[in-house]
PQR file of N, CA, C, O and H, with PARSE charges and radii, in Angstrom:
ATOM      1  N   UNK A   1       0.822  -1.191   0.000 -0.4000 1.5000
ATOM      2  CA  UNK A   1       0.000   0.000   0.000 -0.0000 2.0000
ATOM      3  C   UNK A   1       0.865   1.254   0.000  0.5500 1.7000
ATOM      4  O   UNK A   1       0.371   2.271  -0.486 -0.5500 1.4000
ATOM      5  N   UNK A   2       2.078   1.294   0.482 -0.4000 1.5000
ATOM      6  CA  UNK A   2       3.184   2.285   0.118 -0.0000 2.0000
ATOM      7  C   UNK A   2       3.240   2.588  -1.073  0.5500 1.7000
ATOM      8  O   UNK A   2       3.300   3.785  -1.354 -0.5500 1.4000
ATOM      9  H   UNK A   2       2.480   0.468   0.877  0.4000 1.0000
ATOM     10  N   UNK A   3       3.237   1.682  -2.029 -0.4000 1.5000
ATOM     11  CA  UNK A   3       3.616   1.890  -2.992 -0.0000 2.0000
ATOM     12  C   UNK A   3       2.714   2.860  -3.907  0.5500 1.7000
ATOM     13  O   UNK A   3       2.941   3.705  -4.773 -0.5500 1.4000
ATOM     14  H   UNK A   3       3.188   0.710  -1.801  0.4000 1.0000
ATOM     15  N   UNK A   4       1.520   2.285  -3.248 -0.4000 1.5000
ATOM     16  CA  UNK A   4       0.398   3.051  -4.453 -0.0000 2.0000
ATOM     17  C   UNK A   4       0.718   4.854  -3.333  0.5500 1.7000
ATOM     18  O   UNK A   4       1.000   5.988  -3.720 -0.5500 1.4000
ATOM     19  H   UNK A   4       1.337   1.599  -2.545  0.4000 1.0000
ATOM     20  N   UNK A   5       0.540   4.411  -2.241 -0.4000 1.5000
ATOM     21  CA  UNK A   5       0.459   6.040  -1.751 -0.0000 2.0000
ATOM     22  C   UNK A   5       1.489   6.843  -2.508  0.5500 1.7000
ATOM     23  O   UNK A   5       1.374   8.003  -2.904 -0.5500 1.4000
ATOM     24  H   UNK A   5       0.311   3.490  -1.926  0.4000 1.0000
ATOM     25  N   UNK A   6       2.761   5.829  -2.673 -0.4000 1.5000
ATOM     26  CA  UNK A   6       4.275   6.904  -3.320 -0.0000 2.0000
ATOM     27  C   UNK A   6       3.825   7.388  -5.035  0.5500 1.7000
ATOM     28  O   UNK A   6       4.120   8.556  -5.288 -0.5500 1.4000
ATOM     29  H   UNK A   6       2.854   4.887  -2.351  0.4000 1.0000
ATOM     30  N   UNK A   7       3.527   7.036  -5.547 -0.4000 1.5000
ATOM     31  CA  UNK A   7       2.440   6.688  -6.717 -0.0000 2.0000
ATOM     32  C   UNK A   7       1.511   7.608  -7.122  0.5500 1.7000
ATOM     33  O   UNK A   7       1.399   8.110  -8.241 -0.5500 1.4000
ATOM     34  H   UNK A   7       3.288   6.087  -5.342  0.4000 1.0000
ATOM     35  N   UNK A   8       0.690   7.843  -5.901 -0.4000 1.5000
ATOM     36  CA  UNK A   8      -0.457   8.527  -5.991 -0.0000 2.0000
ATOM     37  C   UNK A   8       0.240   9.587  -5.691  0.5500 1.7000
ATOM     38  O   UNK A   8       0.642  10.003  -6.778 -0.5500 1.4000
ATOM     39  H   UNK A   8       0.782   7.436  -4.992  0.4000 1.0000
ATOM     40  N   UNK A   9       0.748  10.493  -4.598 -0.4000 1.5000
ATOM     41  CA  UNK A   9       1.907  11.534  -4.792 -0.0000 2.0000
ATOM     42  C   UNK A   9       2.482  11.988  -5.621  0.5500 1.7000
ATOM     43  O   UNK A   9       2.327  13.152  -5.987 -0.5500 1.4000
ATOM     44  H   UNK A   9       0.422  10.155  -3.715  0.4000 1.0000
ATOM     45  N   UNK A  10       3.395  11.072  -6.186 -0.4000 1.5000
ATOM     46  CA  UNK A  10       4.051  11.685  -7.894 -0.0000 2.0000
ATOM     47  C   UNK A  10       3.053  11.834  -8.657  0.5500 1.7000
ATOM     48  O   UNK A  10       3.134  12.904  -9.260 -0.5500 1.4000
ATOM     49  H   UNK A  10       3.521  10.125  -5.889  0.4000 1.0000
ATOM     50  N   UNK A  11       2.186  11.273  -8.895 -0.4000 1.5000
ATOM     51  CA  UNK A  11       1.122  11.570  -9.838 -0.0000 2.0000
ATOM     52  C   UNK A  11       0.211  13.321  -9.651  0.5500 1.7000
ATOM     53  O   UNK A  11      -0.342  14.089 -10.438 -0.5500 1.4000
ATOM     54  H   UNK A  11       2.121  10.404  -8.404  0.4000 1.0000
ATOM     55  N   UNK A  12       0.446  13.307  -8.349 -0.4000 1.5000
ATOM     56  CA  UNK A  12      -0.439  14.416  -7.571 -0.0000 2.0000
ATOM     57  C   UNK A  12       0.463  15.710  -8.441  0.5500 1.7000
ATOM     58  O   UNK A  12       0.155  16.436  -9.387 -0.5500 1.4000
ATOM     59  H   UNK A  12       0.895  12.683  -7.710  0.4000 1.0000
ATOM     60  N   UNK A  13       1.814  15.563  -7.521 -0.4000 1.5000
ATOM     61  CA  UNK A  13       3.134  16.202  -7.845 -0.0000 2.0000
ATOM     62  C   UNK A  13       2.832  17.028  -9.664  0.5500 1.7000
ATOM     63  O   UNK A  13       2.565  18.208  -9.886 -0.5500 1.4000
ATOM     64  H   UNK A  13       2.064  14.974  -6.753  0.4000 1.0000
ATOM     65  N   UNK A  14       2.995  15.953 -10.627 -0.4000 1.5000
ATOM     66  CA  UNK A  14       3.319  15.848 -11.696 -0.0000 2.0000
ATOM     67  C   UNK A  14       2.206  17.167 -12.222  0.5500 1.7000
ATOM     68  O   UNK A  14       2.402  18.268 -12.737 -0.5500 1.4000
ATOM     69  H   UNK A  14       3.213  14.994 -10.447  0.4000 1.0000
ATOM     70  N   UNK A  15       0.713  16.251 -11.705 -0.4000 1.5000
ATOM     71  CA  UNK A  15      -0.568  17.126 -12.309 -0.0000 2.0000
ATOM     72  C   UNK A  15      -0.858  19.057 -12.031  0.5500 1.7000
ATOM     73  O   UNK A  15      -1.443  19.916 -12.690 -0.5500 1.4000
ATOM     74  H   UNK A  15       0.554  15.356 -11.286  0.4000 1.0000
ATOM     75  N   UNK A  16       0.016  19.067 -10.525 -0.4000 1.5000
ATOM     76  CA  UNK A  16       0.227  20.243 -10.206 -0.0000 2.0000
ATOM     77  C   UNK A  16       1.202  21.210 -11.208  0.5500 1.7000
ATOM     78  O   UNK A  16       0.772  22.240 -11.728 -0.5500 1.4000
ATOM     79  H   UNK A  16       0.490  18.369  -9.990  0.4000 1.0000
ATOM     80  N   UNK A  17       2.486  20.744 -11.378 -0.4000 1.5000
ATOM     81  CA  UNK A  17       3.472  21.184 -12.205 -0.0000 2.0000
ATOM     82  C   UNK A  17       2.450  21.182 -13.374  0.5500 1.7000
ATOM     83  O   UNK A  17       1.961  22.280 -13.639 -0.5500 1.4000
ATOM     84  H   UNK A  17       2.835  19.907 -10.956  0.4000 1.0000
ATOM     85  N   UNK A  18       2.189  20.480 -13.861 -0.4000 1.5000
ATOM     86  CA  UNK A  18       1.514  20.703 -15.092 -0.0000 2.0000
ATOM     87  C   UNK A  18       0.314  21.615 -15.536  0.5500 1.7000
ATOM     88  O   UNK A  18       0.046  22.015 -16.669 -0.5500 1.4000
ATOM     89  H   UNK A  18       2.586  19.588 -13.646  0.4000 1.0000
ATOM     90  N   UNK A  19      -0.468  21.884 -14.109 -0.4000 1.5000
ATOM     91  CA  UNK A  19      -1.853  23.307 -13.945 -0.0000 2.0000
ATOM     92  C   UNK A  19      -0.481  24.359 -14.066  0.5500 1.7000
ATOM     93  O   UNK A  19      -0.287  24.788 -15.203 -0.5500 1.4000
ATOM     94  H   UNK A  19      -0.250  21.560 -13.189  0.4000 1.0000
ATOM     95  N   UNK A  20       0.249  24.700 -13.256 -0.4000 1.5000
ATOM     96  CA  UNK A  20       1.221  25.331 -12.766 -0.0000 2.0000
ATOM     97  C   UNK A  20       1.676  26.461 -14.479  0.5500 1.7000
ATOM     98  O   UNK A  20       1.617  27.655 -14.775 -0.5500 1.4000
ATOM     99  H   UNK A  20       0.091  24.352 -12.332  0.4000 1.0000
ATOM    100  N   UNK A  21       2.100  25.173 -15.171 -0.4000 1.5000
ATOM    101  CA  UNK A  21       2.843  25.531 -16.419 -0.0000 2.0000
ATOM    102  C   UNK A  21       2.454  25.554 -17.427  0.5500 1.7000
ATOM    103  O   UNK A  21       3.091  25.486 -18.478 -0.5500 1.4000
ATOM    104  H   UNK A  21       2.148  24.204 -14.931  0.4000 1.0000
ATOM    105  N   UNK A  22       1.005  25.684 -17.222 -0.4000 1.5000
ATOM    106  CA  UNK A  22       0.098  25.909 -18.415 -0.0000 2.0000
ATOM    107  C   UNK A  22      -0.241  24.593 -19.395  0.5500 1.7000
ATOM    108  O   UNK A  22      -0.641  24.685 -20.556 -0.5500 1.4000
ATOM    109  H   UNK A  22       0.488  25.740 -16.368  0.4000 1.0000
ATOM    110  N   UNK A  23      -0.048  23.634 -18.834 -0.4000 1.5000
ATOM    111  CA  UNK A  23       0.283  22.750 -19.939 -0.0000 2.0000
ATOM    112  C   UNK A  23      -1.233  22.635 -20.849  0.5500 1.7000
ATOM    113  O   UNK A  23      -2.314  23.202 -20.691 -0.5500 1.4000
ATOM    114  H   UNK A  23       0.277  23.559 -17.892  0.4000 1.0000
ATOM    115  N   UNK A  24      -0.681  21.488 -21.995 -0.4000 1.5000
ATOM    116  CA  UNK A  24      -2.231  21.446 -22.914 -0.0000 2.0000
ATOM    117  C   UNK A  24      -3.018  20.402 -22.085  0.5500 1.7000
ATOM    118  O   UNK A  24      -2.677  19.488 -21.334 -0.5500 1.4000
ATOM    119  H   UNK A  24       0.197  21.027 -22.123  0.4000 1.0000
ATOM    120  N   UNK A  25      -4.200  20.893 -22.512 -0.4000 1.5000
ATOM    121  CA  UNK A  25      -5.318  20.472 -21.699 -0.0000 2.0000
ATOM    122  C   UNK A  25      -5.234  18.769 -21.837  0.5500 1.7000
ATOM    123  O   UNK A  25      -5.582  17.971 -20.967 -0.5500 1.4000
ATOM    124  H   UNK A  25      -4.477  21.636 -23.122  0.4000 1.0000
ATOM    125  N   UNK A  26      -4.884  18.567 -22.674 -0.4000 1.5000
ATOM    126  CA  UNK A  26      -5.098  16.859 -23.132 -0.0000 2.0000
ATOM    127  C   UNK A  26      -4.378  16.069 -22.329  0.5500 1.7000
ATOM    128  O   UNK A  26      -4.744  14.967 -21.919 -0.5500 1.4000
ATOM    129  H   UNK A  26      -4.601  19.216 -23.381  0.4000 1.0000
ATOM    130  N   UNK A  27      -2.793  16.901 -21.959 -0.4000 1.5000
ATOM    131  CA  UNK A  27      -2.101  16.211 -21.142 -0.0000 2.0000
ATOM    132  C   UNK A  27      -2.055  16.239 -19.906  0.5500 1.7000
ATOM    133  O   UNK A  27      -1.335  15.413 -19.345 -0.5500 1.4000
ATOM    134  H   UNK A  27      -2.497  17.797 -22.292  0.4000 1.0000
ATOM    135  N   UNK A  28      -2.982  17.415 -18.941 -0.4000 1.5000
ATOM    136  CA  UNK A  28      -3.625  17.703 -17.413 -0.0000 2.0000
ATOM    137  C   UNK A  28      -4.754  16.345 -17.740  0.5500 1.7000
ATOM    138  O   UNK A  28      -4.880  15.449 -16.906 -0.5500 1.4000
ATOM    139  H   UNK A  28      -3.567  18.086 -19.396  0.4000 1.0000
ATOM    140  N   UNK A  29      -5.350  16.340 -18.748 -0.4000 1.5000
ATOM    141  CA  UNK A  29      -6.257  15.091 -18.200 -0.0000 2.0000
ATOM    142  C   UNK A  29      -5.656  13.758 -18.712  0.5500 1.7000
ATOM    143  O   UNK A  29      -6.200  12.696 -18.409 -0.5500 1.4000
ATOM    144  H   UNK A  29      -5.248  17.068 -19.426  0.4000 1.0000
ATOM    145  N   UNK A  30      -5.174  13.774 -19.046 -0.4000 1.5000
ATOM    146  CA  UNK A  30      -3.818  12.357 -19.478 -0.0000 2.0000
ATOM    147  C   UNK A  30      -3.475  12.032 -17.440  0.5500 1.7000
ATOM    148  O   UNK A  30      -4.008  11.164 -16.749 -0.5500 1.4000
ATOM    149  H   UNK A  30      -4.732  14.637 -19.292  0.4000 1.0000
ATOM    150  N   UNK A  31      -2.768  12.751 -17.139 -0.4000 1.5000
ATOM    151  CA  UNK A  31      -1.963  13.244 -16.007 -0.0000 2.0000
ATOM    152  C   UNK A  31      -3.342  12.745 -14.637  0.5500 1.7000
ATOM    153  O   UNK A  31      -3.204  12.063 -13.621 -0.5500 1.4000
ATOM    154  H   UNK A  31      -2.335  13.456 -17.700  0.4000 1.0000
ATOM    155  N   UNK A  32      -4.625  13.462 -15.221 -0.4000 1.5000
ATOM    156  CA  UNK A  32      -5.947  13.324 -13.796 -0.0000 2.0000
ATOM    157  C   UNK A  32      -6.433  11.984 -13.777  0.5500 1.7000
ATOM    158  O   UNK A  32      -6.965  11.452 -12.803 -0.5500 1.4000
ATOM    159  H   UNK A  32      -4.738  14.016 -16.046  0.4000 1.0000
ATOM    160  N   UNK A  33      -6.144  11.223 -15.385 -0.4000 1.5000
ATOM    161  CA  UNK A  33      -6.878  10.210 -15.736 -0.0000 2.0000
ATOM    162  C   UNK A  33      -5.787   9.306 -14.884  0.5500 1.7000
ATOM    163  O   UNK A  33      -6.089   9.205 -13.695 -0.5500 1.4000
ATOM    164  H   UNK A  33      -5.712  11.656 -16.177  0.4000 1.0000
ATOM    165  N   UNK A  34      -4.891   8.807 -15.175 -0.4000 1.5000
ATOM    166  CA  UNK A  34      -3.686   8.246 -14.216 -0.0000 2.0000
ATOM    167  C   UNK A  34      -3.872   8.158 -12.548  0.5500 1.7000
ATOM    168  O   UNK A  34      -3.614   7.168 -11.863 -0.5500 1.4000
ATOM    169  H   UNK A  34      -4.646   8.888 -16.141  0.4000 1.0000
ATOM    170  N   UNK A  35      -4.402   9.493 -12.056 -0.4000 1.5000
ATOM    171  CA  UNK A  35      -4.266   9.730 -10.622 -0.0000 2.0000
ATOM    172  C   UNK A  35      -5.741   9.096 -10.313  0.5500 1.7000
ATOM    173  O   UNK A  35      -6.046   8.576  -9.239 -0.5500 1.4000
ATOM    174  H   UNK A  35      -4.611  10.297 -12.613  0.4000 1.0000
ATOM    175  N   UNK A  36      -6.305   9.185 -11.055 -0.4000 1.5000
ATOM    176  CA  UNK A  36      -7.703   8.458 -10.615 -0.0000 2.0000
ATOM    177  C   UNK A  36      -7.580   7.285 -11.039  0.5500 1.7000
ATOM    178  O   UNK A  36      -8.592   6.689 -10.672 -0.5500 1.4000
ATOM    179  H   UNK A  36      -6.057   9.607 -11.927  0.4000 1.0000
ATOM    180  N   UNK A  37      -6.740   6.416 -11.760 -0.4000 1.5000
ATOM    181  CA  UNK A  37      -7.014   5.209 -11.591 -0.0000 2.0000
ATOM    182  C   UNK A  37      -6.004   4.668 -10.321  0.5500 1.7000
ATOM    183  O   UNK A  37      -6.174   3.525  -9.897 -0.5500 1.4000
ATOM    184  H   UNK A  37      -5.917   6.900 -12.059  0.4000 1.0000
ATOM    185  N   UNK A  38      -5.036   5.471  -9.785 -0.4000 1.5000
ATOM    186  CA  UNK A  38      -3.998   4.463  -9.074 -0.0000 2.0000
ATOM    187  C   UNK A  38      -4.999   5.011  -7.256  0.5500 1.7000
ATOM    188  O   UNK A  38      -5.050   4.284  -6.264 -0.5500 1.4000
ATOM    189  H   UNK A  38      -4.899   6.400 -10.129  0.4000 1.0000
ATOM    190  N   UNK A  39      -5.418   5.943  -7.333 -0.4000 1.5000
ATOM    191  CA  UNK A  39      -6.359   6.189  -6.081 -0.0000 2.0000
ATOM    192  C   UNK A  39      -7.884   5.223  -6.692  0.5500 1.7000
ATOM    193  O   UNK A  39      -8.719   5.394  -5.805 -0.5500 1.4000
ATOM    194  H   UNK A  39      -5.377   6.534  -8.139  0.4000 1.0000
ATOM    195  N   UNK A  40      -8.171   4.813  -7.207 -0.4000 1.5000
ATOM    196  CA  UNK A  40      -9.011   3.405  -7.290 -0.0000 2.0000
ATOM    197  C   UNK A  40      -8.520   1.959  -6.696  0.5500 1.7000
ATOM    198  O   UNK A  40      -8.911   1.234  -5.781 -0.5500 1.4000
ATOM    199  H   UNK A  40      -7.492   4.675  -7.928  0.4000 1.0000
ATOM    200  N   UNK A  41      -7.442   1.896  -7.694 -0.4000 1.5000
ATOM    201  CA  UNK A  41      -6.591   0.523  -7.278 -0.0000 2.0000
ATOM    202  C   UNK A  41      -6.242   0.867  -5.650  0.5500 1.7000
ATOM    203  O   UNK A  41      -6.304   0.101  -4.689 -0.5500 1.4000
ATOM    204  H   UNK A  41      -7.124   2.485  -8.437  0.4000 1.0000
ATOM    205  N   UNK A  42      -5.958   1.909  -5.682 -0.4000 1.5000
ATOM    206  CA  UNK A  42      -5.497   2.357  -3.409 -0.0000 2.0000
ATOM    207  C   UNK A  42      -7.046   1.723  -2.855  0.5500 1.7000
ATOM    208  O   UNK A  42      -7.195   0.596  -2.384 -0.5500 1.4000
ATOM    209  H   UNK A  42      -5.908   2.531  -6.463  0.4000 1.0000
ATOM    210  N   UNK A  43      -7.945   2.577  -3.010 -0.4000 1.5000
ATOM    211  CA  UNK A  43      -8.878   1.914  -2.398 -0.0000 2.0000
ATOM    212  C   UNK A  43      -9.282   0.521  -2.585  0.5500 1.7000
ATOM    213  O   UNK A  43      -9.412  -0.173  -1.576 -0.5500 1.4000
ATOM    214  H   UNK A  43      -7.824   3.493  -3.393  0.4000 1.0000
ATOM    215  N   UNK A  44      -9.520  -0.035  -3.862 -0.4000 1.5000
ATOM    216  CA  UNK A  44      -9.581  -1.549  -3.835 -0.0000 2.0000
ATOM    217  C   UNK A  44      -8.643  -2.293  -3.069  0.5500 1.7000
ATOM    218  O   UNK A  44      -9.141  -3.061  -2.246 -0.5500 1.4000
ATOM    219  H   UNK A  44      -9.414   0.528  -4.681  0.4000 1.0000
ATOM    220  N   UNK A  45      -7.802  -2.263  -3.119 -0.4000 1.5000
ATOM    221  CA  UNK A  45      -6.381  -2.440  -2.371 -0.0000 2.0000
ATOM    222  C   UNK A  45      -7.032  -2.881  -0.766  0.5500 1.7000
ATOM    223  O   UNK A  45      -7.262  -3.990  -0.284 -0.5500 1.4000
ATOM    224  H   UNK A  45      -7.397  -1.639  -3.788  0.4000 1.0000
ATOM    225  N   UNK A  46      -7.216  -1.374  -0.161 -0.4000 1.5000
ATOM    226  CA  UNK A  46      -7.437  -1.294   0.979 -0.0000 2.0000
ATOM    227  C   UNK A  46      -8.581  -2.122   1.455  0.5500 1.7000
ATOM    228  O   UNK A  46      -8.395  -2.778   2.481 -0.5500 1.4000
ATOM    229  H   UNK A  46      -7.029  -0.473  -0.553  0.4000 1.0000
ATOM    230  N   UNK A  47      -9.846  -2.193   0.803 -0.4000 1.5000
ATOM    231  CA  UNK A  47     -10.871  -3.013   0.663 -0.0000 2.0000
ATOM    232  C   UNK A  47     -10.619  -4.669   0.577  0.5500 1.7000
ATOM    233  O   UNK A  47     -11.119  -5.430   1.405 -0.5500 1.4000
ATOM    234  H   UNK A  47      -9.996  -1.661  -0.030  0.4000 1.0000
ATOM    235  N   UNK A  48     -10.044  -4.983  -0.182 -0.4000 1.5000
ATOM    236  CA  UNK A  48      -9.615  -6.180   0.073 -0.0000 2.0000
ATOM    237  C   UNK A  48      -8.951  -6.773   1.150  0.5500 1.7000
ATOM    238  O   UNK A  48      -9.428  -7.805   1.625 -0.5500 1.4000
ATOM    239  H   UNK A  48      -9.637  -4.365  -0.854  0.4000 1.0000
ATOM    240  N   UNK A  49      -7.561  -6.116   1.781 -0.4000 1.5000
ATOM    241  CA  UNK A  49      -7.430  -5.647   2.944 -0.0000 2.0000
ATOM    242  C   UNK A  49      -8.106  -6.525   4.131  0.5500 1.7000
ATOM    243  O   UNK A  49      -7.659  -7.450   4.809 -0.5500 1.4000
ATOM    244  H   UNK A  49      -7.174  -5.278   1.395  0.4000 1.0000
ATOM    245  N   UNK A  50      -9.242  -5.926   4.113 -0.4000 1.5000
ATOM    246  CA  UNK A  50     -10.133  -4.891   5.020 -0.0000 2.0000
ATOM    247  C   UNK A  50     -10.913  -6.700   5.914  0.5500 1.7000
ATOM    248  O   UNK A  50     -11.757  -6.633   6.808 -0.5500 1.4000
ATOM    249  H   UNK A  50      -9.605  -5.174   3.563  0.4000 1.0000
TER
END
């Protein structure tokens, strides 16, 4: 579960720099689409878990 948290961080990280620097829109949701699937897999994760 570290792993996805370290994961979900850089991903966080990345999407910020990228609002930050104007980037093109295609690649902020390239970037959101990513962070929402590895905070899915976190929660399934945890759920199973559970």
């Amino acid at each position: 579960m570290k792993e996805f948290a370290r994961k979900i961080e850089i991903a966080r990280e990345i999407l910020h720099k990228k609002i930050e620097e104007n980037m093109d829109k295609k690649e902020i949701l390239r970037v959101s689409q990513e962070l929402d699937k590895l905070i899915v897999n976190y929660l399934l994760e945890c759920t199973i878990k559970a």
